[in-house]
C-alpha positions as CSV (number, residue, x, y, z in Angstrom):
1,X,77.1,144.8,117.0
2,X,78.9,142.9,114.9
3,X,77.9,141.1,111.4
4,X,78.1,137.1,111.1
5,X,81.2,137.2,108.8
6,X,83.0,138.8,111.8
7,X,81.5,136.5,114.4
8,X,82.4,133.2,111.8
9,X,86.0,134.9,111.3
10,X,86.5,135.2,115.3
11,X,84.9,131.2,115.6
12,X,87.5,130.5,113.5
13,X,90.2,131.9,115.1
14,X,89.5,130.3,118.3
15,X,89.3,126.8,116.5
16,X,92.4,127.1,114.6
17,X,94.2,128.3,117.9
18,X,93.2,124.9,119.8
19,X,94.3,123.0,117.2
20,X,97.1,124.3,117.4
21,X,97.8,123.6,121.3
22,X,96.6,120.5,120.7
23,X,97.1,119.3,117.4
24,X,100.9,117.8,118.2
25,X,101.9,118.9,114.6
26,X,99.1,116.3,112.6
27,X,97.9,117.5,109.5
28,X,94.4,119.8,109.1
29,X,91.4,118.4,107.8
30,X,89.6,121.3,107.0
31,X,86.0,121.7,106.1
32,X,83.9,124.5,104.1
33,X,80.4,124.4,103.1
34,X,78.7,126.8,101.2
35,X,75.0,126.5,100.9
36,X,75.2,124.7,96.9
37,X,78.4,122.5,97.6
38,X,80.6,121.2,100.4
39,X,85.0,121.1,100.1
40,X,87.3,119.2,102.2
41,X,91.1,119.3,102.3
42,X,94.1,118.3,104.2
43,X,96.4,121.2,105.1
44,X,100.0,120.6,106.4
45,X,100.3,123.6,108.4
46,X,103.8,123.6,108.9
47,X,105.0,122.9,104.9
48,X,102.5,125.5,104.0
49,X,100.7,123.1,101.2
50,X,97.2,121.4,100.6
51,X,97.7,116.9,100.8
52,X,94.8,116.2,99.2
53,X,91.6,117.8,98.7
54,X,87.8,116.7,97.2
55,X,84.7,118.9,96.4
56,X,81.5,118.0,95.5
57,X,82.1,120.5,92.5
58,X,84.2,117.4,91.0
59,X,83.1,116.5,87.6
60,X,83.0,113.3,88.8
61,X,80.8,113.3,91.6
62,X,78.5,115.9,89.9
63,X,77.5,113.3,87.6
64,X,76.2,110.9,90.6
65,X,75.4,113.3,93.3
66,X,71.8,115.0,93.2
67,X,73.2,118.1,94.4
68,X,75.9,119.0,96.2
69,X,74.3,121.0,99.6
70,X,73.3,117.5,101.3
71,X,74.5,115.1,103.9
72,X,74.9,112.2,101.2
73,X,77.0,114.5,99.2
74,X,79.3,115.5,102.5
75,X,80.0,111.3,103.0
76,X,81.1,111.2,99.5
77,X,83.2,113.8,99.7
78,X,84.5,112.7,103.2
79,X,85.1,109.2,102.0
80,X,86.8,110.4,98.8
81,X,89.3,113.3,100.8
82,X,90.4,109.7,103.2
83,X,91.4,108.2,100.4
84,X,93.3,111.0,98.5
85,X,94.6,111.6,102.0
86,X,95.7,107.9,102.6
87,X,97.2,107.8,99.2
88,X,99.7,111.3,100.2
89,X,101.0,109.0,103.4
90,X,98.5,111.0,106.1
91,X,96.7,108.6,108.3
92,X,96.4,111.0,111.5
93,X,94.7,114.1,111.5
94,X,93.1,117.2,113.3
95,X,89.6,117.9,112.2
96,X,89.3,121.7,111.6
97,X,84.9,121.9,111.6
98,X,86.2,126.1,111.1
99,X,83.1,128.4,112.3
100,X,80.5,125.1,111.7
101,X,79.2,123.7,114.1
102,X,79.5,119.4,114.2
103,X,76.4,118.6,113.0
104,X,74.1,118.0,110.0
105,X,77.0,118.0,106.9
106,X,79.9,118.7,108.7
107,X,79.7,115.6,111.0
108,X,78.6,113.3,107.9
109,X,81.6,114.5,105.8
110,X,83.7,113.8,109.0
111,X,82.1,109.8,109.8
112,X,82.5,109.2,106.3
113,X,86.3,110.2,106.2
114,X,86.8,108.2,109.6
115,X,85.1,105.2,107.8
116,X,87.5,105.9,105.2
117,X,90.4,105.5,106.9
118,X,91.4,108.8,108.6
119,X,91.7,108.5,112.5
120,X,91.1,112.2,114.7
């Protein structure tokens, strides 16, 4: 059978292929969450670079946030990855949840960053 890194790797895949297809050439917003902290960026697939990018690892937001693992933590990431994102000239993007599923801290980072400005 195989392990949970191999299923989240194959998830993944499947994701990143549809958005692809369907992505009409937009920019990535890509999510990662680890169980202490949560990272965001914005991926331009076809330069090869990272747009703008936010963690709740930032100096700045440690100082506010009461730890980095929860949903408040995921909005103030989202809200602060729309801006950085806004700021580079990317309005439009494809959200990339990778082998999450949308819910919990994944869907909060992803209302915030709509609320900030991002439309997918």
């Amino acid at each position: 059978m195989a392990d949970k890194l191999a299923l989240q790797a194959r998830r993944r895949q499947r994701l990143r292929y549809q958005l692809r297809q369907k992505g009409g050439g937009r920019p990535r917003l890509s999510v990662f969450r680890s169980g202490r902290h949560i990272y965001a960026q914005v991926i331009d697939d076809a330069a090869g670079r990272t747009v703008a990018a936010a963690s709740s690892l930032e100096k700045a937001l440690r100082e506010t946030l009461k730890t980095g693992a929860d949903k408040a933590a995921a909005e103030t990431v989202g809200k602060l990855v729309a801006e950085r994102a806004i700021a580079a000239g990317v309005t439009e993007v494809v959200f990339d949840r990778g082998p999450y599923l949308y819910h919990g801290r994944v869907k909060a980072l992803a209302d915030a960053a709509r609320e900030g400005g991002l439309s997918f």
